[in-house]
N, C-alpha and C positions, 0 to 999 in steps of 0.2 A: 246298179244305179241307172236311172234313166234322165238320158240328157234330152230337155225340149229347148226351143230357141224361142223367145220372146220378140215378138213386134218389132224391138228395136235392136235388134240382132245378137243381143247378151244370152248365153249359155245358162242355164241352171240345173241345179240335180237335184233329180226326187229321188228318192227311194224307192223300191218296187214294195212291194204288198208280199208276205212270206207267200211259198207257194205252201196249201195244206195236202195232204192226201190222206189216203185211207188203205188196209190192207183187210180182205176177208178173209179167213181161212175156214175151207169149207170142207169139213167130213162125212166120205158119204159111204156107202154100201148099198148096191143094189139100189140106185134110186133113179136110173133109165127114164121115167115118167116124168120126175123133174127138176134132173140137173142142166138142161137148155136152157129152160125157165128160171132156174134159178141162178144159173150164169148173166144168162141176159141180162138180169136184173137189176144184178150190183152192178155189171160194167157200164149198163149205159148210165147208173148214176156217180158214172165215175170211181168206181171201186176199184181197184187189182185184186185179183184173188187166186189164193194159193189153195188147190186140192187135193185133197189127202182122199185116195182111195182103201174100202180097206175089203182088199181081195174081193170085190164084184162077181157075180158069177154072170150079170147081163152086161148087155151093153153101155152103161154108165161110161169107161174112159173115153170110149169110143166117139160119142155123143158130144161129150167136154175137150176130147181133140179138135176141134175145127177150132178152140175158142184161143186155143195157145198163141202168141203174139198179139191176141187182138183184146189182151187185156188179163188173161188168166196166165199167170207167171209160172 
């Protein structure tokens, strides 16, 4: 609940607005060229996203390591 005060000093409560979110889960192999790009992508529109490597033989984790904490779970 959120409490605002009115003009004449009376308290009231709204409600908050639910929060939504969203989860991607993204499976990749050997896609180095563009899992940056496709991280970016969802995070900055506010995505979390879960990825599932499946045995890469490039750089793929590597590339998607920097994103850990800052959106990719």
């Amino acid at each position: 609940m959120l409490l605002r005060c009115s003009r004449i000093g009376l308290i009231t409560l709204q409600p908050r607005a639910p929060m939504t979110s969203a989860v991607a889960i993204v499976c990749a192999r050997d896609e180095s060229l563009h899992i940056r790009r496709c991280l970016r992508d969802l995070i900055s529109d506010g995505i979390d996203v879960i990825l599932i490597d499946h045995a890469s033989s490039d750089d793929t984790v590597e590339k998607a390591r920097v994103f850990l904490g800052r959106g990719l779970l």
